[in-house]
C-alpha positions, 0 to 999 in steps of 0.5 A, a space after each residue: 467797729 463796722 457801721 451797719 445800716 437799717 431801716 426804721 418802719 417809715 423807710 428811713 435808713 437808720 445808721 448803727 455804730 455799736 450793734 449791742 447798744 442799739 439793741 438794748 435801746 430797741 429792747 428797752 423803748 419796744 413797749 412805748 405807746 407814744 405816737 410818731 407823725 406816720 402813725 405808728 407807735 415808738 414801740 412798733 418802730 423799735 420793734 420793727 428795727 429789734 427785728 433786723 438787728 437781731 438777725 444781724 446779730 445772730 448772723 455775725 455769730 455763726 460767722 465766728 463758729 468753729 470749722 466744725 461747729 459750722 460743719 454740723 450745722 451746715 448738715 443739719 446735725 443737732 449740737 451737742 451738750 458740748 458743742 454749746 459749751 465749747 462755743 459759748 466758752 470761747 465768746 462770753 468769758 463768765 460763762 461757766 463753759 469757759 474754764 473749759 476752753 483754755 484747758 481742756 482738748 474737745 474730747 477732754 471736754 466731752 469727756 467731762 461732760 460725759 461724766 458730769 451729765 451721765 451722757 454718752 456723747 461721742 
């Protein structure tokens, strides 16, 4: 895992080693009204670090897409029902849309999705 580096809301650089873990502790501390020495609160600082994690987060995401899934977003074109599927399925295993990944072509899943939705997606 690559180590990635932030700032805390004083400026002091903050290395993170586990990206998911990090955000989860910054979720969890962002209500804190406890006081540091500069002023702010626990709570501003996670807040101000949840921010740029997430941004980092939503990045190494779009850096995994597919070819055409970056495509359609590059040209500003709306996903479709399927084109969500297909990506959720690939990365989170127990979401419903991953039985479909291993199994079916992309026009089979739209298709599918076509019958099961009474959409027209083409």
């Amino acid at each position: 895992m690559e180590m990635i580096t932030i700032t805390d809301i004083t400026g002091a650089s903050i290395e993170v080693t586990d990206l998911d873990a990090a955000i989860k502790q910054c979720r969890m501390c962002r209500d804190s009204h406890y006081k540091m020495p500069c002023g702010h609160t626990v709570g501003e600082n996670h807040t101000f670090m949840l921010t740029q994690l997430e941004a980092i987060k939503q990045r190494q995401r779009r850096e995994r897409w597919l070819a055409s899934t970056q495509k359609r977003y590059d040209e500003g074109k709306r996903f479709t029902k399927s084109d969500m599927g297909y990506e959720i399925g690939r990365y989170e295993a127990y979401h419903p849309a991953s039985l479909y990944w291993h199994h079916y072509t992309r026009e089979q899943m739209i298709e599918h999705f076509n019958r099961m939705f009474g959409t027209d997606i083409k």
